[in-house]
Residue, then its C-alpha position, 0 to 999 in steps of 0.5 A: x435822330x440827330x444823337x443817334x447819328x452822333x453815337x453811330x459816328x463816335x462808334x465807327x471812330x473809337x473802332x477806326x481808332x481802335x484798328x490804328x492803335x493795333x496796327x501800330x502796335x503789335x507788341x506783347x507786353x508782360x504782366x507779372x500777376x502774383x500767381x503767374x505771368x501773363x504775357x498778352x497783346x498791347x491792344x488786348x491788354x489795354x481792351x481788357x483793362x478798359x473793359x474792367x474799367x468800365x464795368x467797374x464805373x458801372x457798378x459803383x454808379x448803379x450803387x449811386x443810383x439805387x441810393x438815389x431811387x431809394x431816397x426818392x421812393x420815401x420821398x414820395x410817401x412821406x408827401x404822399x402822407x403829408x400830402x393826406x394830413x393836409x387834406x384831413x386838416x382841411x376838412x376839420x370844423x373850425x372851432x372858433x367861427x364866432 
């Protein structure tokens, strides 16, 4: 309960911080491109930039995280094999029980 309420206030403060920072700076800025110019907001432009980001860091740790849940994946079935070979060695006669 308690994280929800602490995500639902950091939510309302990064869109409070997020209406300051465009109030404040009603600007263009210009972005020349190789195949043109752009010439976006300040607020839109660093939106966008934070959006790519974003998404950018999404992808490589899902990358990161497919690496990890694969590694676990044979993890699990080389105990899962060792973990068998154990139990059918267990079940062997001894041979030397004089």
């Amino acid at each position: 309960m308690l994280k929800r309420i602490g995500i639902g206030v950091l939510i309302v403060a990064i869109f409070v911080i997020m209406l300051w920072f465009t109030s404040n700076n009603p600007g263009v800025v210009e972005i020349d491109l190789a195949f043109g110019v752009v010439r976006p907001s300040i607020p839109l432009a660093f939106s966008v930039t934070f959006v790519f980001g974003w998404a950018f860091g999404l992808l490589c740790t899902s990358f990161f995280m497919f690496r990890i849940v694969n590694e676990r994946r044979r993890l699990r079935r080389a105990l899962r094999n060792t973990e068998s070979e154990i139990s059918s060695l267990r079940n062997l006669p001894l041979a030397d029980a004089d």
